[in-house]
N, C-alpha and C positions, 0 to 999 in steps of 0.2 A: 249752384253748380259745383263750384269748389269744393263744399262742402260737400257731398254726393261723390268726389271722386274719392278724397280721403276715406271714407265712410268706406269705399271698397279698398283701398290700400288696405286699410285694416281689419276689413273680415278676411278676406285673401290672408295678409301674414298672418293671422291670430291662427287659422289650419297648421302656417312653416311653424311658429314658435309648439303647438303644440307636438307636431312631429320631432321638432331638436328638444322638449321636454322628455319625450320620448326615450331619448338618443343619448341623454348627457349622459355619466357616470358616474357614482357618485351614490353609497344605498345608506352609509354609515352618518352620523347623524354628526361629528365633526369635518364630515369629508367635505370639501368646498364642490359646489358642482365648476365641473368643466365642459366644453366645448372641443368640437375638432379642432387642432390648430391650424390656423390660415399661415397660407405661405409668407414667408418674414420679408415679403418687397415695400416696408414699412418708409422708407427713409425718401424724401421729397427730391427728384434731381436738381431743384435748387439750393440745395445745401453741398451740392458737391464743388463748386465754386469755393467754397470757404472749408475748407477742410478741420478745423478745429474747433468747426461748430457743429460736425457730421461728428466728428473724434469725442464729441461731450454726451451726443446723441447715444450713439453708439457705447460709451461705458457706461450710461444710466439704464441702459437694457441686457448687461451683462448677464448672463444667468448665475455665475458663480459670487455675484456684487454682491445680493441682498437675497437672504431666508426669512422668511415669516411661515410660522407654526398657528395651528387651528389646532384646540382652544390655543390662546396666546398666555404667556408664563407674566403675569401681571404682578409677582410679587417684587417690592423692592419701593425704590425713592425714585420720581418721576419729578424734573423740572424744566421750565421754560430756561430759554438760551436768549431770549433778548424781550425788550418791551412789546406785548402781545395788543395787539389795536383790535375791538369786536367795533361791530357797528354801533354806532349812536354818534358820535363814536366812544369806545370807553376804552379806557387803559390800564392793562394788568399783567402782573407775572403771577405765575400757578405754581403749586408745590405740594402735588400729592403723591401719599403715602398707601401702597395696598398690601394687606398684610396677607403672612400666608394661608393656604385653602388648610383645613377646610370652614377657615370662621368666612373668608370673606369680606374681611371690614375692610373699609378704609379711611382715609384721616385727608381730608385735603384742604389747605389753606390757597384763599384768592386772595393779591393784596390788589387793591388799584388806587389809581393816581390821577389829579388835575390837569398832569402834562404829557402828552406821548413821548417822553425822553423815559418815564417814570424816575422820574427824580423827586418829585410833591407827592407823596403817600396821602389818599384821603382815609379809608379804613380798610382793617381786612377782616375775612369770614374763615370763619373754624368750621368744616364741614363735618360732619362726620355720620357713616352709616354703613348699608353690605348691597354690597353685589353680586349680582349670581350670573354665571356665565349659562347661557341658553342654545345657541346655535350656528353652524355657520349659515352666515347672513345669503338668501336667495335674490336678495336685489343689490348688495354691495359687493360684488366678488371679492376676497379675502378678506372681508372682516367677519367681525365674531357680534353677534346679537346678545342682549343682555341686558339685565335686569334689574333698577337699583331701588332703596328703600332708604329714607333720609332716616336720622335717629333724631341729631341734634343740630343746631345750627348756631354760633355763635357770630357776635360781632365786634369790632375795638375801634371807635374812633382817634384819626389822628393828631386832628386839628381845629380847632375855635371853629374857622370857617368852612371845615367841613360837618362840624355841626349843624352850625346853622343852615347848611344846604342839607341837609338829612333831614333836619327837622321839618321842613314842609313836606318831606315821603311819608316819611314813618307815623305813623299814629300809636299818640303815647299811649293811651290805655294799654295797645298791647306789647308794648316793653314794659310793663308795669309802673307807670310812672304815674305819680298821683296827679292833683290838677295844678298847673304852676310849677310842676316839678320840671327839670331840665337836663339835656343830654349833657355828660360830661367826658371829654378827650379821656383817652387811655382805660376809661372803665369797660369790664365785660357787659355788652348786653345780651340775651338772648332771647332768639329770633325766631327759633321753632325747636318742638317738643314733640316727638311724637306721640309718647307716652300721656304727656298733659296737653296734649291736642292743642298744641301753642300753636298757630302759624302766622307771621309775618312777612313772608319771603316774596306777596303777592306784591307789595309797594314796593320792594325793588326789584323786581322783574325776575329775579334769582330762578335759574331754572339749571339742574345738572342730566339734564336729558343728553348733556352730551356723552356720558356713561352707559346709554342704551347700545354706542357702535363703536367698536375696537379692533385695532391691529397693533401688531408689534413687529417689528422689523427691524434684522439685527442687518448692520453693514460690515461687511468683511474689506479690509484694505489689507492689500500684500507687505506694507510695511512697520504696520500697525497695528496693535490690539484692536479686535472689534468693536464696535460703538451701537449701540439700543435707541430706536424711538417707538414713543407710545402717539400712534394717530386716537386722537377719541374725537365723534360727534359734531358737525360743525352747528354754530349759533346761528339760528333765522335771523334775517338781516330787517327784520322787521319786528319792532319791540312787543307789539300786541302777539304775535304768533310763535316768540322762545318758548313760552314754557308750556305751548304741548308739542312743539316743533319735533317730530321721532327723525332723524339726522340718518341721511341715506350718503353723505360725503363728510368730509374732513377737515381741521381744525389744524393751523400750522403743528406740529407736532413736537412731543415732552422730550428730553435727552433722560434716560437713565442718569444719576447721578453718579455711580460706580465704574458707566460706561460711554460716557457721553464725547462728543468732537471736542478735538485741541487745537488752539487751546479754548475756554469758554471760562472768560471770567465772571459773567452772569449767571452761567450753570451752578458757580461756586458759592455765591452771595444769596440766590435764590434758596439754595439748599441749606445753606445755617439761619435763615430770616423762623421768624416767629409771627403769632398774631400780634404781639408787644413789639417789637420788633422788623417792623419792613424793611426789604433791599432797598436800599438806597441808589439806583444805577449811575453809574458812571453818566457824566455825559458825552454824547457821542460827536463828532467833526461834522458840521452843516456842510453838507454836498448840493453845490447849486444843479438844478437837472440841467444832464447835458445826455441827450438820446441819441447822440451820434453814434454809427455802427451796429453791432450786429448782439442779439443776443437770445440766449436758448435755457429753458427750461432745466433746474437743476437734479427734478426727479421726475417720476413719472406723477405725475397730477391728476388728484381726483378733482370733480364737482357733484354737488349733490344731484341727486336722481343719478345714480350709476353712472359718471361720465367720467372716462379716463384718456386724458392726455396730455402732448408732449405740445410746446408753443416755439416759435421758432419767428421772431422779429427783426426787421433790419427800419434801421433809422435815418433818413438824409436832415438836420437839423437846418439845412444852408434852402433847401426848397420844399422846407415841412413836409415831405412827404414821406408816409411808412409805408411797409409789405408785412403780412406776418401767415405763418402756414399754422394750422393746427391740425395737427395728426391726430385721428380720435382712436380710441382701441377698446378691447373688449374686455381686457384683462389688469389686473391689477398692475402688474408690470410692465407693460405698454410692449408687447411682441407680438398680440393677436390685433392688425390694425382692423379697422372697420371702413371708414373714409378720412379724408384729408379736405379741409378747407381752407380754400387762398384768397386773400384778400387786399384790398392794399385801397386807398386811397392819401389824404393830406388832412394836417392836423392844424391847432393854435393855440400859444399856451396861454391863459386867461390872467392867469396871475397868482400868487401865493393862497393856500388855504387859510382861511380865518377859524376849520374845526378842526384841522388835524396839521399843528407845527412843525414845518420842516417841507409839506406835502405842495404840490403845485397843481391846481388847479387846467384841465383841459380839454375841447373841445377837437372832436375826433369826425373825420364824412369819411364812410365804406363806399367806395366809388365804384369798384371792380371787384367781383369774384369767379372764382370757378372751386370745382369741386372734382375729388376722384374718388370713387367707389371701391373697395375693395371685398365688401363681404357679397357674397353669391346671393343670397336671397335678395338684399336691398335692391340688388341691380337687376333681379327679374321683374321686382317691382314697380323702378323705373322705368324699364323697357317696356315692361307690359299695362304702365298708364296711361289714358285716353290724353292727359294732358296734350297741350303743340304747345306751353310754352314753357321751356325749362330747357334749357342749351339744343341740341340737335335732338328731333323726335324721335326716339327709338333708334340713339344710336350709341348710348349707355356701353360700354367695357370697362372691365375690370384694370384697374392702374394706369386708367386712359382720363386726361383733364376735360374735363366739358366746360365751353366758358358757358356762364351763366349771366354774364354782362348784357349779350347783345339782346338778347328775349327780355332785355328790365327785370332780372332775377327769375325767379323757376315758381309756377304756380302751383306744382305739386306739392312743393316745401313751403309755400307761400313766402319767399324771398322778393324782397322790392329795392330796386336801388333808387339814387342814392340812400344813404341813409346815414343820421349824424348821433353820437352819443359824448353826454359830458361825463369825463372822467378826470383820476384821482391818480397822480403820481408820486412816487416820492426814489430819491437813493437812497444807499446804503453799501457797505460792505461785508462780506461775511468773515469767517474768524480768520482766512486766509490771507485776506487784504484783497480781494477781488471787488471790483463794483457790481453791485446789485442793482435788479431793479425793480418797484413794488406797482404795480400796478391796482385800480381799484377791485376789491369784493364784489362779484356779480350778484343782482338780486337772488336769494333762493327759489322766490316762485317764477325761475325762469326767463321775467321781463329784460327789459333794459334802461337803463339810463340813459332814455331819449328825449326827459325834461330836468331840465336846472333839478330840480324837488327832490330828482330820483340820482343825484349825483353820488357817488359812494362816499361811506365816512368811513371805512375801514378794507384790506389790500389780502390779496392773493399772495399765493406762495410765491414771493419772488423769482426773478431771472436773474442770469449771471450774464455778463459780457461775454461774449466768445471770440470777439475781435473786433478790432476799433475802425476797421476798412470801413469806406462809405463810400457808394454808388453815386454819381452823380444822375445818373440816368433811370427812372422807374424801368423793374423786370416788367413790368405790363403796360408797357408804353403804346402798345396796337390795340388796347381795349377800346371801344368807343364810351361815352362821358355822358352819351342819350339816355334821359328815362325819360317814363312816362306814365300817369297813373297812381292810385294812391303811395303814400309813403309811410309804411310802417315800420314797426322796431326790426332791427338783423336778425336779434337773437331769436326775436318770436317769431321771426321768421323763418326761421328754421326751426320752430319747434314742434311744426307737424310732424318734421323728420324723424325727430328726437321720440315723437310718439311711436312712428314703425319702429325704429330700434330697439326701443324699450320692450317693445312686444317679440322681438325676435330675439331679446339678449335677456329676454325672463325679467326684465328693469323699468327703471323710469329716467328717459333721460332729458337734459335740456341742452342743448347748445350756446357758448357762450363765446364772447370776444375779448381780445387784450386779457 
């Protein structure tokens, strides 16, 4: 029956989405399509309590903050600004090079390392190949679609013992190694040819598909020279599925080398490193986690399958319980909102990471939600579902909260409470001395980490502190704590939703937590 009601959600919107295909604008072939713009009542009246967490909201949606241009100006030195965590988990800092049009080429060196500090160099790869810029992207609003072709690929090991871990990947024949021959530190090997149809890049999972999706976005500060990041392509979170994974979200992002935040001593050491040669990073100050307080999103946040938004967390560390809002929006810059979801239940830390050092291990139960609607279609949708259980029947408004608690979640969206997921924390601070805070990587296909197995080995774009205040009393303290009935994942839980939207926002999207 579930299934049968969705099934009409989505012939029903697949008409709306064709009429706003209709409607966009948009005929030129770098022109981003757009949408009407929704009225900007984007901002959660819970945040107005904390004013300098609304005041952070608020200049990350600036219009005159951040430009980004279709096609995007890709020529120049692109580097990572701190130790880059992918899942596995693996650890690297990036340093590439794209030269200018009309060859196309680029030059990109990965180095990685044993430790997430990156302070132990294992080897680095010598990339190199061309790009061709294609179009703007119809499922990722402002980025650009694109097209790469490898040439050559080289590799340099660092160390004895990263030999010997290499050496059960690689299969010598095709390094050309005779029988009994042996890998040796600091020597070049090479890894693929296109020319001589060399390829090895399959035993190490090596995939630069993250080149198929790009933005650039320059930031403007009234005090300051402008500063450059290049967004490219996020990595599937799942080893078998990187290298045909085509990347519909994004990857922490590259600083211009010429133009990057100050100050950035990583930016600097990255940029003079070599394949002979690895940054060596500093290491950084062990920050025990402490989540007390308040804290909010530094930029407007993609996920893959088109999902743009802003996070907005408060922390009681004294009666483990959190709240966290997540604004969703339609637009790259987070101004066109779509819905809001609220959440909150109480956490426990399990204890230190044994795959990622520094990181602390934790178990999370979603006890209470509600949800606000803001885009017009979704909410005829809701109003016009046969469902009766999903907050009040057919009483859906626009900037209006529906608890979704007391129904045991919403059957339209297929939301079930309670519901518990294990995650991956870690500190940090950014170049300012603010505390940060990393939260785990959401599966790309969607899921959740709702067994130990699926816990994450690598972190989202960090949060910043916006204030150290702490509530003693949960905002949703009149929720009732009843469920009843299966219990399944949050995120996939709402990811029926994610299908309507997708369909009305021309995308694909998923909904995700923390």
């Amino acid at each position: 029956m579930a299934e049968e009601r969705l099934i009409h959600l989505l012939k029903t919107t697949w008409m709306v989405f064709l009429v706003q295909v209709l409607c966009v604008r948009g005929s030129k072939l770098w022109e981003a399509p757009t949408a009407p713009l929704v009225p900007h009542a984007n901002l959660s009246t819970r945040l107005f309590w904390e004013p300098q967490c609304q005041t952070q909201l608020r200049h990350l949606q600036s219009d005159a903050r951040i430009t980004a241009t279709i096609p995007p100006k890709l020529e120049g030195h692109w580097v990572s600004s701190r130790c880059e965590v992918r899942p596995g988990p693996e650890f690297l800092t990036r340093s590439y090079t794209f030269y200018q049009s009309p060859t196309c080429l680029f030059r990109a060196l990965q180095h990685y390392y044993s430790d997430s500090e990156c302070h132990i160099p294992t080897f680095s790869l010598v990339i190199r190949g061309k790009l061709r810029l294609r179009q703007a992207s119809w499922i990722t609003h402002g980025a650009t679609e694109a097209e790469h072709h490898l040439h050559k690929v080289g590799m340099v090991i660092h160390s004895q013992k990263a030999v010997y871990h290499l050496a059960t990947r690689l299969p010598f024949s095709c390094l050309g190694l005779k029988a009994g021959g042996q890998l040796v530190p600091h020597r070049f090997y090479e890894l693929f040819n296109a020319k001589a149809e060399k390829d090895c890049l399959g035993a190490l999972g090596l995939s630069m598909m993250e080149l198929e999706l790009l933005r650039v976005e320059t930031h403007h500060h009234p005090h300051s020279r402008p500063t450059q990041e290049m967004f490219l392509g996020d990595v599937h979170t799942d080893w078998n599925e990187r290298v045909h994974h085509r990347p519909t979200g994004y990857q922490e992002p590259l600083q211009n080398a010429m133009h990057h935040i100050h100050p950035c001593p990583v930016c600097a050491l990255v940029y003079r490193s070599s394949e002979q040669h690895p940054p060596i990073l500093p290491p950084s100050p062990s920050i025990p986690l402490d989540l007390n307080g308040n804290w909010v999103s530094q930029r407007c946040e993609s996920r893959p399958d088109v999902l743009f938004l802003t996070r907005f967390f408060v922390f009681n560390e004294e009666q483990r319980i959190w709240e966290g809002t997540y604004q969703h929006y339609t637009d790259p810059m987070c101004r066109q909102p779509s819905f809001t979801l609220l959440a909150s239940g109480h956490y426990a830390k399990v204890g230190q990471s044994v795959k990622v050092r520094g990181a602390t291990e934790l178990i999370f139960k979603v006890t209470r939600a509600k949800v606000i609607v803001y885009d017009q279609a979704l909410l005829r949708e809701f109003n016009s579902t046969q469902n009766r259980r999903c907050g009040q029947a057919g009483g859906w408004e626009s900037g209006v909260e529906q608890d979704i608690t007391w129904t045991d979640g919403c059957d339209a969206l297929g939301v079930r409470l309670p519901h518990k997921e294990h995650e991956l924390f870690k500190m940090g601070v950014d170049h300012k001395g603010r505390p940060l805070l990393f939260s785990g990587e959401r599966p790309t296909d969607g899921s959740s980490p709702d067994r130990l197995a699926k816990r994450p080995t690598s972190f989202q774009t960090p949060m910043v502190q916006c204030s150290t205040r702490v509530r003693v009393e949960p905002r949703y303290s009149s929720f009732s704590d009843h469920s009843t009935g299966p219990k399944i994942s949050f995120a996939n839980a709402l990811h029926s939703s994610l299908i309507l939207l997708t369909i009305l926002n021309a995308g694909c999207w998923n909904i995700y937590l923390f």
